[in-house]
C-alpha positions as CSV (number, residue, x, y, z in Angstrom):
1,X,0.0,0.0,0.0
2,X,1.5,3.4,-0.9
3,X,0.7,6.2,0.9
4,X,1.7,9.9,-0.2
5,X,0.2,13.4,1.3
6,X,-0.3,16.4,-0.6
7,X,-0.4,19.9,-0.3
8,X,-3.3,21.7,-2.5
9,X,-1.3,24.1,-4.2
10,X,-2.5,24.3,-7.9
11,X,-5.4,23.1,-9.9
12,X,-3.9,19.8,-10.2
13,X,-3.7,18.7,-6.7
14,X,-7.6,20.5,-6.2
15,X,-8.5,18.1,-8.9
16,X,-7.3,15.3,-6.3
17,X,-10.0,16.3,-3.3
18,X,-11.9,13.1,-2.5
19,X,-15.7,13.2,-2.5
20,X,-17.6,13.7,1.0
21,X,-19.6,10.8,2.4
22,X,-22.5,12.1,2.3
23,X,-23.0,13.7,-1.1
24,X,-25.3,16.7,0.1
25,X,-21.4,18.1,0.5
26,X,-18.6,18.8,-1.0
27,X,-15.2,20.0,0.4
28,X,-14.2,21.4,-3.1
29,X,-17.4,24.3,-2.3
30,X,-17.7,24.6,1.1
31,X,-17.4,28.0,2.6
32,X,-18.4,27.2,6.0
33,X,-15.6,27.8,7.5
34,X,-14.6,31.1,5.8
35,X,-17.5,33.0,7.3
36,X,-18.7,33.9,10.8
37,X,-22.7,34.1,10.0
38,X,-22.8,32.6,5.8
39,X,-21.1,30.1,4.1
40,X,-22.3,26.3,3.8
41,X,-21.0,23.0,2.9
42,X,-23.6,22.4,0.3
43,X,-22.3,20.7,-2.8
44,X,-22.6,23.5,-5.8
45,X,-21.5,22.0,-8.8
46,X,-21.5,25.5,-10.6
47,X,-18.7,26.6,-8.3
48,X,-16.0,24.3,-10.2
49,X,-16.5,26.1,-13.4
50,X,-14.1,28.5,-12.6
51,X,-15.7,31.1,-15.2
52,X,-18.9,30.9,-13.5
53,X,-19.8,33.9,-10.5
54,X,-20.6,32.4,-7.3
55,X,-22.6,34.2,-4.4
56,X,-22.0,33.0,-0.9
57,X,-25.5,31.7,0.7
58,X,-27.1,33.8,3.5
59,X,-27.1,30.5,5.7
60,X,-24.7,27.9,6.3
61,X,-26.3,24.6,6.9
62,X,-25.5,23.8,10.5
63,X,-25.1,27.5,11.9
64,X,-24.2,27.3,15.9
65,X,-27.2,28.6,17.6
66,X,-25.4,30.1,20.8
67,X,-23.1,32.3,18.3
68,X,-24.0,36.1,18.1
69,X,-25.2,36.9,14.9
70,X,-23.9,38.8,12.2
71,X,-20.4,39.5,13.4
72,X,-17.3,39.2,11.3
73,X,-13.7,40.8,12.1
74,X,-12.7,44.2,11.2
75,X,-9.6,43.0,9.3
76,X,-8.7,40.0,8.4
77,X,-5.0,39.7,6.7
78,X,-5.6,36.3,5.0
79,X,-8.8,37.3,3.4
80,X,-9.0,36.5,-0.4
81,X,-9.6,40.4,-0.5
82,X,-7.1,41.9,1.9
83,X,-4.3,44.5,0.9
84,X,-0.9,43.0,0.8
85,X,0.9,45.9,1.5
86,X,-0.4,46.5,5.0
87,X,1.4,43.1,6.0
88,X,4.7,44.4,5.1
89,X,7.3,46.5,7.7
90,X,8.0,49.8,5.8
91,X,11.3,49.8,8.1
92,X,13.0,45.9,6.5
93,X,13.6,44.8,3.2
94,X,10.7,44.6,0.3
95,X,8.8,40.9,1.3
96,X,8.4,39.0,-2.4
97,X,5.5,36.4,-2.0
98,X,4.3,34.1,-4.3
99,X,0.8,35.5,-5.3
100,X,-1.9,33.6,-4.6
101,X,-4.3,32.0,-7.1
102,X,-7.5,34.7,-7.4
103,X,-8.2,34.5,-11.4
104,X,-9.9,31.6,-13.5
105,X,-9.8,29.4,-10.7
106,X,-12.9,27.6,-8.6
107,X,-13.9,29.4,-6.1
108,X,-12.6,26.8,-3.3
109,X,-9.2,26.8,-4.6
110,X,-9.1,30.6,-4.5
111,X,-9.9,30.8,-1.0
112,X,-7.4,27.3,0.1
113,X,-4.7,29.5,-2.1
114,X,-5.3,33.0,-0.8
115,X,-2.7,32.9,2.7
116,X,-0.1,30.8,0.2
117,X,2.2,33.4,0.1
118,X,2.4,34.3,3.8
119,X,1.3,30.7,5.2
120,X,1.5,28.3,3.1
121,X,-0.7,25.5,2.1
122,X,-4.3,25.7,3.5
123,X,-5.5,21.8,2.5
124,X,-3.8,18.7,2.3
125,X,-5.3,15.1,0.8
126,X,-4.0,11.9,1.7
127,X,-3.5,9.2,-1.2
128,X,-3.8,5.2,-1.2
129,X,-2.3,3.3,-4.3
130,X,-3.3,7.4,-6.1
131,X,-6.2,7.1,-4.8
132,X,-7.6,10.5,-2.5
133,X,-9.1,8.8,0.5
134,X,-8.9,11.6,2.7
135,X,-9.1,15.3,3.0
136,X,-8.0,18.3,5.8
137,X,-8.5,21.9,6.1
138,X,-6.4,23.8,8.1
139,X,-4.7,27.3,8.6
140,X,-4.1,30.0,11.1
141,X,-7.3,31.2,13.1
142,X,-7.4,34.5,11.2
143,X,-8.2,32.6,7.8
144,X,-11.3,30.9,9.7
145,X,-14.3,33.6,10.9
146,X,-16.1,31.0,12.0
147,X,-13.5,29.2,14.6
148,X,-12.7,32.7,15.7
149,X,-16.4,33.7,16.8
150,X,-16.8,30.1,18.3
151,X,-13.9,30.4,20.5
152,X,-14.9,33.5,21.7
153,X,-18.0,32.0,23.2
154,X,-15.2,30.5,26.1
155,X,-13.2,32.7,27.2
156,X,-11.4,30.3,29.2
157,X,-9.4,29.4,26.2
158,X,-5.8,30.7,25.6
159,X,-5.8,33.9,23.9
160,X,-1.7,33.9,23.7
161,X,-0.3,32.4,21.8
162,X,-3.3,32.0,19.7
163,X,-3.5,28.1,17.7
164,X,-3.4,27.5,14.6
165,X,-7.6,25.3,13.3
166,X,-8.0,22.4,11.9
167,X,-11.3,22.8,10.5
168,X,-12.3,19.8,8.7
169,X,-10.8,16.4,8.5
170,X,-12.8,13.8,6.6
171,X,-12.6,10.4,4.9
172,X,-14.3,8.4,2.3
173,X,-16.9,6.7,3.4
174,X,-15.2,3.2,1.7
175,X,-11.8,4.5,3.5
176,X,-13.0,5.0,7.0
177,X,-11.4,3.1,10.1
178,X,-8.6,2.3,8.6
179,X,-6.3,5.4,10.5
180,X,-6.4,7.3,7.2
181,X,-7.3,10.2,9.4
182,X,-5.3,10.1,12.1
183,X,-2.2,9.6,9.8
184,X,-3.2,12.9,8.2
185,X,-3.9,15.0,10.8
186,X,-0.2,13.6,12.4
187,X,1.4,15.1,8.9
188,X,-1.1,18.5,9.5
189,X,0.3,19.0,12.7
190,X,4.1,18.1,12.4
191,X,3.6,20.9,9.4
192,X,2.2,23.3,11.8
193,X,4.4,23.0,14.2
194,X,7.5,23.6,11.5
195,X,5.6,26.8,10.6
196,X,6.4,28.2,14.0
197,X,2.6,27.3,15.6
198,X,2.6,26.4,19.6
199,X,-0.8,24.9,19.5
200,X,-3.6,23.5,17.5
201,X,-7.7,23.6,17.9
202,X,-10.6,21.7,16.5
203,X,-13.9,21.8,17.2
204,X,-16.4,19.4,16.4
205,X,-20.4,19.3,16.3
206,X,-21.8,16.6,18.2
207,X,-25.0,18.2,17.2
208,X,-24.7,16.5,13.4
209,X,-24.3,13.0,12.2
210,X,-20.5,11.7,11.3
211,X,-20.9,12.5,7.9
212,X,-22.0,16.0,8.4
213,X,-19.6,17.3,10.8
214,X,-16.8,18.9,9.5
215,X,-14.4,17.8,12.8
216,X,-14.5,14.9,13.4
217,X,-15.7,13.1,17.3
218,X,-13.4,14.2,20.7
219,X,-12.5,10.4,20.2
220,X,-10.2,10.7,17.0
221,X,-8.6,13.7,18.7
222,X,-7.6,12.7,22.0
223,X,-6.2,9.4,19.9
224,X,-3.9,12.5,18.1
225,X,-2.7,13.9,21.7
226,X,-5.4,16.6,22.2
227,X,-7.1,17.1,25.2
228,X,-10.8,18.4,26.0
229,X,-10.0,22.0,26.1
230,X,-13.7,23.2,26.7
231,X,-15.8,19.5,27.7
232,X,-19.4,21.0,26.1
233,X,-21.4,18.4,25.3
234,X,-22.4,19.7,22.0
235,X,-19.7,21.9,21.0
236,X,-16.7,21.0,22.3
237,X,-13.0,22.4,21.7
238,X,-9.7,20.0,21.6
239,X,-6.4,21.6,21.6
240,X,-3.3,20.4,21.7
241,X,0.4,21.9,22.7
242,X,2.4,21.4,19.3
């Protein structure tokens, strides 16, 4: 069995996201995670034509009911929008980045690609035998609106230094239970932690079904080293010291 991770970088390795178990999603058009109050993980076929516009949705699909409504930060420097000049020092040497994918691209893509230059990666698929069995979303907690409004519903939570999110891990459903997963967030992590990241945060929804929940059960994390940072019995939060 060979086994090889990849980064999403490029319409190529896009091309290699695995379908979602239940095919009501689809990782390659969900914007849950971009947005505090909109986004959804709706499978939108339209989205993958890259010449095609595409309109966020005014709901996601599985909104948290105890976060406030309509909030979203001020500034957000890894938004596929935001100015790249104001994340240079006008005092050290011009920064040269790699300039992230924005034109004749889906919509998905765009978005995994928009922190490239500063970051890095954003998603990374696991492959069996070149087969995609497995998929993770990941990236500091100023790419994700979302995680940012849920952790400030628990205040108990480190604010420094602040984690980087896993926000979605997910296998196939043929591929499942057979530490696919697990092996994949290990990779996720150890890359983390090279990028200079003390911690890491997930939060799943035992509100939804396995295949609708974006993170995963508490029981695949604390298998990966990550404790019960916030023990809710609907939404909890697992961190772990990288």
């Amino acid at each position: 069995m060979a086994i090889e991770i990849i980064d999403i970088a490029d319409e190529g390795s896009f091309g290699l996201i695995p379908p979602c178990a239940d095919s009501r999603f689809d990782h390659r058009t969900c914007d849950y995670w971009e947005y505090a109050d909109r986004g959804s993980k709706a499978s939108r076929a339209v989205w993958l034509d890259a010449r095609a516009p595409t309109q966020a949705p005014s709901r996601g699909l599985a909104d948290n009911p105890f976060a406030p409504a309509q909030r979203e930060p001020t500034f957000n420097p890894f938004a596929e929008d935001a100015d790249e000049t104001d994340m240079d020092n006008p005092f050290a040497p011009k920064v040269v980045r790699e300039r992230p994918l924005r034109e004749g691209v889906p919509r998905k893509l765009a978005l995994l690609d928009r922190g490239r230059g500063v970051f890095g990666s954003y998603a990374k698929v696991l492959l069996v035998d070149d087969e995609s069995v497995a998929y993770c979303q990941f990236g500091p907690l100023s790419a994700y609106p979302r995680a940012s409004r849920l952790r400030e519903l628990y205040p108990q939570l480190p604010q420094s230094p602040l984690p980087a999110v896993i926000t979605c891990i997910a296998t196939t459903a043929d591929a499942r239970r057979a530490g696919h997963a697990q092996r994949l967030v290990q990779a996720v992590c150890a890359d983390l932690a090279g990028r200079g990241f003390a911690a890491v945060e997930a939060y799943p929804d035992l509100t939804l079904s396995e295949n609708e929940a974006s993170a995963a059960r508490p029981g695949l994390w604390h298998d990966l080293g990550f404790a019960t940072a916030v023990d809710d019995e609907r939404y909890p939060v697992m961190r772990r010291e990288l």
